[in-house]
C-alpha positions as CSV (number, residue, x, y, z in Angstrom):
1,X,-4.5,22.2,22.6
2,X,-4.8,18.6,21.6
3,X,-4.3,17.1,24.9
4,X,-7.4,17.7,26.2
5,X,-9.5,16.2,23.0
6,X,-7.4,13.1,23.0
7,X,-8.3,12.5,26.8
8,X,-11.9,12.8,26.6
9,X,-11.8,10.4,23.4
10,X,-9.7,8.0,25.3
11,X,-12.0,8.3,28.3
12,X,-15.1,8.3,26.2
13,X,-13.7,4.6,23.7
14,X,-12.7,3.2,27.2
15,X,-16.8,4.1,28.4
16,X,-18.1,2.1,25.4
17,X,-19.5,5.6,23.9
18,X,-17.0,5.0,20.9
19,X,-15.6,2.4,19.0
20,X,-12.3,4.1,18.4
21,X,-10.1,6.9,19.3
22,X,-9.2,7.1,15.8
23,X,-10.3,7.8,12.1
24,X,-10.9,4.3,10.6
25,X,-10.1,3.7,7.5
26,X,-12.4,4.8,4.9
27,X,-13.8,2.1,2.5
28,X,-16.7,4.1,1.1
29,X,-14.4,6.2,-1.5
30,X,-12.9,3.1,-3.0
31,X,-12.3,5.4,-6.5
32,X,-10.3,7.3,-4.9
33,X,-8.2,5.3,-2.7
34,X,-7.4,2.7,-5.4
35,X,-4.7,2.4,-7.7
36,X,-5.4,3.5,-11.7
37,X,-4.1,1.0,-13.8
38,X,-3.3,1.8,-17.7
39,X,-3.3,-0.6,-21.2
40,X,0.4,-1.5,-21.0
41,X,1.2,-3.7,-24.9
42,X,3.0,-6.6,-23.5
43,X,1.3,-6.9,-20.1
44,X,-1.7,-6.7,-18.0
45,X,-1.7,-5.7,-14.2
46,X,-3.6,-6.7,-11.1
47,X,-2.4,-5.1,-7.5
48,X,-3.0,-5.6,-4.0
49,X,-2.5,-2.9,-1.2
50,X,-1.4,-5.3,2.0
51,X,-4.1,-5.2,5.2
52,X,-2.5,-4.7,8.5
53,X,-2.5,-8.3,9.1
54,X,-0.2,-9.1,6.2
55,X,2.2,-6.3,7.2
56,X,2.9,-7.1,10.4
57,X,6.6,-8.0,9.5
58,X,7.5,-4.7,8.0
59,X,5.7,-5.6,4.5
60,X,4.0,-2.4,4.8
61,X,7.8,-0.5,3.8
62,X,7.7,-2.6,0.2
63,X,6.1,-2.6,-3.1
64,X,6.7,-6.0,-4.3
65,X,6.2,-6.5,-8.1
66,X,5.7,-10.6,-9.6
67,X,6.1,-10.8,-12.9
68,X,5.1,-13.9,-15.3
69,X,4.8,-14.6,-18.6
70,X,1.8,-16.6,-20.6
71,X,2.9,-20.0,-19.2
72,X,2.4,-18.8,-15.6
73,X,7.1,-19.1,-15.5
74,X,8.6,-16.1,-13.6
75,X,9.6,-13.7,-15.9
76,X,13.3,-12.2,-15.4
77,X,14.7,-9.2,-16.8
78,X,11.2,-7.0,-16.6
79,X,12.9,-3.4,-16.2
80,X,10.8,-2.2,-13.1
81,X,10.6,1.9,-12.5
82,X,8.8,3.6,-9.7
83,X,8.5,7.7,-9.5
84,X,6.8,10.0,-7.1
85,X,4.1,11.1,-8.8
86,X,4.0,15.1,-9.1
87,X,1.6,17.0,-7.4
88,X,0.0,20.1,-5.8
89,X,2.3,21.7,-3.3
90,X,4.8,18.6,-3.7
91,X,8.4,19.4,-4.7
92,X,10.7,16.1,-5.0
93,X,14.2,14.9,-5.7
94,X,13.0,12.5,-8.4
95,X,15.7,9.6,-7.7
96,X,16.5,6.6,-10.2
97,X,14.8,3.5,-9.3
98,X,15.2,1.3,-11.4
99,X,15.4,-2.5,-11.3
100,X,14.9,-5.8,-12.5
101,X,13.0,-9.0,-12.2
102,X,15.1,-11.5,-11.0
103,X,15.0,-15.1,-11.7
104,X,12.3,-15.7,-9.9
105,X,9.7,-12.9,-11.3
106,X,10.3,-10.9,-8.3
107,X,11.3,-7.4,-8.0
108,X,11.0,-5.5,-4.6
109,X,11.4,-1.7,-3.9
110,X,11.5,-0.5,-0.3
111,X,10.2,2.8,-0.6
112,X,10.5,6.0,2.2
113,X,7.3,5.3,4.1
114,X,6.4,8.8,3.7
115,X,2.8,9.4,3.2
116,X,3.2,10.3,-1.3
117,X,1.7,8.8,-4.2
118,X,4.2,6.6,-6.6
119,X,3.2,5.4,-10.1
120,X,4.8,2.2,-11.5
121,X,6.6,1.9,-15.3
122,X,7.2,-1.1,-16.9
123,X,9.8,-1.2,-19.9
124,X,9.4,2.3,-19.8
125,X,5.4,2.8,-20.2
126,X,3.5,3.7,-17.2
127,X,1.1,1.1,-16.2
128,X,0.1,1.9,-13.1
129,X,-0.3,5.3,-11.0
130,X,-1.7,6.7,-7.5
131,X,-0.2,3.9,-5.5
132,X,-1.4,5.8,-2.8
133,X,0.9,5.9,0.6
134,X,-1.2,8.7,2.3
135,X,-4.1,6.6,3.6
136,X,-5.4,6.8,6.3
137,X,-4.9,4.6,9.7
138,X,-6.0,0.8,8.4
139,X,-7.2,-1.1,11.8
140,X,-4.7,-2.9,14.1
141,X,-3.9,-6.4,13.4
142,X,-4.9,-8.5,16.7
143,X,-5.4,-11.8,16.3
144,X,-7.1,-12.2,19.2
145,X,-10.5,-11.1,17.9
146,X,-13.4,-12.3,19.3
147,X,-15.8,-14.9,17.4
148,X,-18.6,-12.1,16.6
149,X,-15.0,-10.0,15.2
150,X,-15.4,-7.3,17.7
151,X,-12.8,-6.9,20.3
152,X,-9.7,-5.2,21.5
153,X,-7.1,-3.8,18.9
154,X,-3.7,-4.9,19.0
155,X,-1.3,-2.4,20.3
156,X,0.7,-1.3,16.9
157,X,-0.8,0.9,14.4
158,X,0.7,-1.0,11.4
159,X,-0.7,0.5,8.0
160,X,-0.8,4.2,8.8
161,X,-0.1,7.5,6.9
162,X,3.3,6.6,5.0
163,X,3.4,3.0,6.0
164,X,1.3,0.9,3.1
165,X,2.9,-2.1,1.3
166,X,1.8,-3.3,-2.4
167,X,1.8,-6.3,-4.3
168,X,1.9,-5.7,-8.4
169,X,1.4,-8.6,-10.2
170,X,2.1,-8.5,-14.1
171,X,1.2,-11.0,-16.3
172,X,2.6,-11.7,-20.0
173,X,0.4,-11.8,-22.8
174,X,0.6,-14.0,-25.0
């Protein structure tokens, strides 16, 4: 039943008549594609989902969280906690993940690269929720883009439905 469709896109991208094949990635509904971030007492929270570019060596499987405190030092022994967040039609062993900073501020969490939605606790209050997984398709990394930045994707969908990496960065206040 699908075969057909994805020919005549194929046929129609390689024509000029499209751009793409695929979805791209929506930026218009940024409210709801974004992370919510909450008052936490002891620190304040700034994110980054990774583009496709910056997960090109499997970053896109990791939630990576820095933490530092007033002085700008790595903070160690932050006690780190991610959850599946519950849901409509979602049922979930809800395993223990919990962790540490280390010595250098960092604590990283490979999580299932399946497309869900995670929320982050630090010191046991939640400070962050809808880390989102279920995105849609970013756009291939190539970096062989032309100068005008329109040109041929790469051949690896990186960031897809499942596969989104995150940087949390937490910072002490004083």
């Amino acid at each position: 039943m699908f075969g057909p469709l994805l020919v005549a896109k194929w046929f129609l991208w390689r024509l000029g008549v499209v751009k793409s094949g695929i979805r791209p990635f929506v930026k218009s509904a940024e409210e709801d594609v974004n992370p919510v971030a909450y008052e936490h007492p002891t620190f304040d929270v700034d994110w980054w989902r990774l583009g496709a570019c910056e997960s090109k060596l499997g970053a896109n499987q990791w939630f990576t969280v820095f933490a530092k405190d007033a002085d700008g030092s790595p903070l160690e022994g932050v006690e780190i906690h991610w959850d599946i967040e519950w849901g409509e039609g979602i049922v979930a062993d809800r395993p223990n993940w919990y962790g540490k900073t280390d010595e250098q501020g960092v604590c990283r969490f490979m999580h299932e690269c399946v497309p869900t939605r995670y929320s982050l606790w630090v010191d046991g209050v939640l400070i962050l929720s809808r880390v989102r997984t279920d995105l849609n398709i970013d756009p291939y990394c190539n970096p062989y883009y032309g100068p005008g930045g329109e040109g041929v994707w790469g051949w690896v969908k990186v960031n897809k439905p499942g596969r989104y990496g995150y940087h949390v960065y937490l910072a002490a206040r004083e």
